[in-house]
LOBA-682999 format. One record per residue (C-alpha): residue number from 1; x, y, z negated; residue in three letters. Coordinates in steps of 0.5 Angstrom, whole numbers. Each point is the difference from the previous one (the first is absolute). Layout:
seq = NUM east = X north = Y up = Z type = ALA
...
# end
This chain:
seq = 1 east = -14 north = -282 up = 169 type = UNK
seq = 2 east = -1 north = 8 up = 3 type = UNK
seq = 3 east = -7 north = 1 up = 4 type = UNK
seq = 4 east = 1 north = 2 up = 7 type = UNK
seq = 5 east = -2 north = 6 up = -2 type = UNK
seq = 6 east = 5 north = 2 up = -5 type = UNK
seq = 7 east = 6 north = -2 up = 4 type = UNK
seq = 8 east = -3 north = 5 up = 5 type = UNK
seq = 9 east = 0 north = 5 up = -6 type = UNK
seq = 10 east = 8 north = -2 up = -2 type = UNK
seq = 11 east = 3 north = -1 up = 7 type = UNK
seq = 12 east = -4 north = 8 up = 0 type = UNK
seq = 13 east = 3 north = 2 up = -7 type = UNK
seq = 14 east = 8 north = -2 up = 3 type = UNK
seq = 15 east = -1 north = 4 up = 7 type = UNK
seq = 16 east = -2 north = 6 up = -4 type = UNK
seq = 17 east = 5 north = -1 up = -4 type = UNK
seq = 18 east = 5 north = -1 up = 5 type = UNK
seq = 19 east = -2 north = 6 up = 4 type = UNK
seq = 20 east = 0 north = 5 up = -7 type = UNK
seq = 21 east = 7 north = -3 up = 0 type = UNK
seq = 22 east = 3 north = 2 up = 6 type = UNK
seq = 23 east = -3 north = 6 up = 0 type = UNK
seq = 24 east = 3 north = 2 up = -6 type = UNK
seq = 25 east = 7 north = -3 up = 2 type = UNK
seq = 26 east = -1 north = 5 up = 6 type = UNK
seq = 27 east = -1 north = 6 up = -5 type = UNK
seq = 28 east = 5 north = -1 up = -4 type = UNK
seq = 29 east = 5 north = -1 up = 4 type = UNK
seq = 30 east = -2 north = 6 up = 4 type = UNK
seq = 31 east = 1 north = 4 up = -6 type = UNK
seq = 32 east = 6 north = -3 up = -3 type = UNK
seq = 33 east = 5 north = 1 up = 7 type = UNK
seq = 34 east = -1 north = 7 up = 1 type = UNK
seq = 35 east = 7 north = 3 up = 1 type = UNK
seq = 36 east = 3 north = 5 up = -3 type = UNK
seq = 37 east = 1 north = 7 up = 2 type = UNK
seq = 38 east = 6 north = 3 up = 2 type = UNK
seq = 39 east = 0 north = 5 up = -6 type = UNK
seq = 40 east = 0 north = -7 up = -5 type = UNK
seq = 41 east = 7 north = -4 up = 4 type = UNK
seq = 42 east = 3 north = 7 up = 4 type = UNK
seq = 43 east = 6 north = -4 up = 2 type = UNK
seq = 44 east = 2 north = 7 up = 4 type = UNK
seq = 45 east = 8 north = 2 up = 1 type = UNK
seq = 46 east = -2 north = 7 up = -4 type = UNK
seq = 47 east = -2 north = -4 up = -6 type = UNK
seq = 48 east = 2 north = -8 up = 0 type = UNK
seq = 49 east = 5 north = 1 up = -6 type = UNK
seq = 50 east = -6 north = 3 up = -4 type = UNK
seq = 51 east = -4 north = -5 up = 1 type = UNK
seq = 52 east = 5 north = -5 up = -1 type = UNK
seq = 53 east = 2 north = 2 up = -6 type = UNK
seq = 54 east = -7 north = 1 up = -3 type = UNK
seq = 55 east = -2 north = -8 up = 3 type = UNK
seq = 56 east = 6 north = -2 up = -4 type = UNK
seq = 57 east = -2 north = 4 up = -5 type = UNK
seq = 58 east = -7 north = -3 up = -1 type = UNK
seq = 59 east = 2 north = -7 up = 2 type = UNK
seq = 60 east = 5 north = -1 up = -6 type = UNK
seq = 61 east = -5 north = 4 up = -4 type = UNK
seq = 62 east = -5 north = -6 up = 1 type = UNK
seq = 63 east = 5 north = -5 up = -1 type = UNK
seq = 64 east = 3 north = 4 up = -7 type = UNK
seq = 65 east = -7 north = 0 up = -3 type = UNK
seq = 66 east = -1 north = -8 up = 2 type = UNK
seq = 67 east = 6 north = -1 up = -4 type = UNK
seq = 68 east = -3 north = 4 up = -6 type = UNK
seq = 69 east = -6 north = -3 up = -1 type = UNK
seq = 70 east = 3 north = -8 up = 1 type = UNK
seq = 71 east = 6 north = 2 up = -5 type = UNK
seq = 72 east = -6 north = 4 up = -5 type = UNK
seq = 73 east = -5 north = -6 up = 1 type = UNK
seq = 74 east = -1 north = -4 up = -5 type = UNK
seq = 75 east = -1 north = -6 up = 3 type = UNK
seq = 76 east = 5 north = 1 up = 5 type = UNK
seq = 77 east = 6 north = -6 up = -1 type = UNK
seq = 78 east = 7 north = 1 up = -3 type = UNK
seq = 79 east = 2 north = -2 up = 7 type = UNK
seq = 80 east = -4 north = 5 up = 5 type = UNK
seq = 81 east = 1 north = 5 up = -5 type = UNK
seq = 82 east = 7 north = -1 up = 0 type = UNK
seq = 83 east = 0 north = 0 up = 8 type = UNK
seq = 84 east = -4 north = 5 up = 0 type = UNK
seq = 85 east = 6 north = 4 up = -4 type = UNK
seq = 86 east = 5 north = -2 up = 5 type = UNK
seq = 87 east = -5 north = 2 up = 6 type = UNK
seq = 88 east = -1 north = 8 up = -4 type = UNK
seq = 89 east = 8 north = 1 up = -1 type = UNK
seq = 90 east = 1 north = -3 up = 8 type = UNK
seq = 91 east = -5 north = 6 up = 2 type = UNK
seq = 92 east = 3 north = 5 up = -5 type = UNK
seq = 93 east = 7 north = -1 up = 2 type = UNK
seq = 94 east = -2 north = 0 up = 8 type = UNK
seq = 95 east = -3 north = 6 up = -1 type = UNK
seq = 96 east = 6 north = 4 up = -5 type = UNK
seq = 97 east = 4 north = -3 up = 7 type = UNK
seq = 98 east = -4 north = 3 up = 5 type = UNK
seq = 99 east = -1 north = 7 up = -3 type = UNK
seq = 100 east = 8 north = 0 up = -1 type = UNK
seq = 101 east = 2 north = -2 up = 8 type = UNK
seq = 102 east = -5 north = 4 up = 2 type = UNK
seq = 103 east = 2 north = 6 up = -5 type = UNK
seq = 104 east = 8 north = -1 up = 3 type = UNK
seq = 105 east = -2 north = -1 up = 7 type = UNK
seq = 106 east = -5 north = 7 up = 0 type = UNK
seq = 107 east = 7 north = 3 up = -3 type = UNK
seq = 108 east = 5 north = -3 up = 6 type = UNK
seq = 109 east = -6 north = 6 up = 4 type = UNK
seq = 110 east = -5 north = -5 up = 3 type = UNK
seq = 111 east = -6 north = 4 up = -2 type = UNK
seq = 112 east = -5 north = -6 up = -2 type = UNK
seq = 113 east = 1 north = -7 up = -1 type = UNK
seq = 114 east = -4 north = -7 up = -2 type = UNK
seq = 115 east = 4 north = -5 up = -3 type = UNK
seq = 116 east = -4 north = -7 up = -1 type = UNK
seq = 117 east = 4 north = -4 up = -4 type = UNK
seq = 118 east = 0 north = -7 up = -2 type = UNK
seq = 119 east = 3 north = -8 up = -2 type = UNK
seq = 120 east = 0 north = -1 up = 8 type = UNK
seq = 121 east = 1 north = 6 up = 4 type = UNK
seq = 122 east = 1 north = 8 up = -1 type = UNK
seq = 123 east = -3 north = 4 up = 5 type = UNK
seq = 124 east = 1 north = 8 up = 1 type = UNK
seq = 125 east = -3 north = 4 up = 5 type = UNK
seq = 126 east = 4 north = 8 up = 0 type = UNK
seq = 127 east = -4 north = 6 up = 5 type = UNK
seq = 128 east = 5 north = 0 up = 5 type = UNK
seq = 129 east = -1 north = 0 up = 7 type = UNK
seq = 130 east = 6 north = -5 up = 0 type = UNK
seq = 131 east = 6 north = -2 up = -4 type = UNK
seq = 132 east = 7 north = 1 up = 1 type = UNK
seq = 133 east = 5 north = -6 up = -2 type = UNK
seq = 134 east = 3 north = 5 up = -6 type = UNK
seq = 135 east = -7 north = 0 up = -3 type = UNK
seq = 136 east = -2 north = -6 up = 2 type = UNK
seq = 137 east = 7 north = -2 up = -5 type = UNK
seq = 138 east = -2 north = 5 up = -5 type = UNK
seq = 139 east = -7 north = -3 up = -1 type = UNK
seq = 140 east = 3 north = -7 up = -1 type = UNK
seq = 141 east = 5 north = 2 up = -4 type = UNK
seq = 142 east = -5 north = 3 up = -5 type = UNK
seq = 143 east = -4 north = -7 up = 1 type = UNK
seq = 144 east = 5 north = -4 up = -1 type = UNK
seq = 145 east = 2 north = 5 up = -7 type = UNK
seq = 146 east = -5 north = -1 up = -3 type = UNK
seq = 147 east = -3 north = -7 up = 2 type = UNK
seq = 148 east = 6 north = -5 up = 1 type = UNK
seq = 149 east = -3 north = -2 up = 6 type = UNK
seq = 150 east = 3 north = -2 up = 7 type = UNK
seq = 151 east = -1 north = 4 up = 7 type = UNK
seq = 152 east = -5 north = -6 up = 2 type = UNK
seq = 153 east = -6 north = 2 up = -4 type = UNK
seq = 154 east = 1 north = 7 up = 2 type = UNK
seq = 155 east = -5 north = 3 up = 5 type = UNK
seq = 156 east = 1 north = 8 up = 1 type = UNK
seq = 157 east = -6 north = 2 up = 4 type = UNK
seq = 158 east = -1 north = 8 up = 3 type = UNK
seq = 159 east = -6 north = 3 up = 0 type = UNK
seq = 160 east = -1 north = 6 up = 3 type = UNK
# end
């Protein structure tokens, strides 16, 4: 059996420890929720479609380089590869598309355009003040041309 004394001594022990713990707790929580600075996410009129694009850009660059290295692993499985394969060419093709409506709606005189692309949903952001119902036509019809997809998953927004 432990001595008074040695159960004073542990008791102490898991206190100190206790305490050094939520002390670092405290500490690195403060320093992991900083928040970002403005010139990090400017989200602003002048330049929400540039950091956009470049937030998607960075996004997909991730996910592509993930599906490189599972594909090029050695210990990866036929299944994971071959899923990571469909994953990669699913990305490429939303990429060719997003780069295609939005070339052909900059073309229709709308000076900047963000399409986000995918099985669910199709969203495109126009710097415009507001749409005209013509505009508004000629957008989908372009969505629809190139994508097959019915009006439901369509969502034209302005930017301003």
């Amino acid at each position: 059996m432990l001595t008074k004394k040695k159960k004073i001594i542990v008791l102490v022990s898991m206190v100190a420890l206790l305490v050094i713990t939520g002390v670092l707790n405290i500490i690195l929580n403060n320093t992991a929720t900083t928040t970002p600075t403005n010139s990090e996410y400017d989200y602003s009129s002048e330049s929400f479609f540039e950091t956009s694009k470049l937030d998607r850009t960075n996004t997909r660059n991730e996910a592509i380089d993930r599906y490189e290295q599972i594909i090029a692993s050695s210990t990866s499985s036929a299944e994971a590869k071959e899923q990571a394969e469909a994953d990669l060419a699913e990305i490429l093709d939303s990429m060719l598309l997003e780069s295609d409506m939005e070339g052909m709606i900059k073309a229709k005189g709308f000076s900047d355009v963000f399409v986000n692309y995918s099985s669910s949903y199709i969203n495109v952001m126009v710097k415009s003040a507001e749409l005209t119902e013509t505009e508004v036509a000629q957008i989908v019809e372009i969505i629809q041309g190139k994508t097959g997809r019915d009006i439901d998953y369509i969502k034209i927004i302005p930017v301003q």
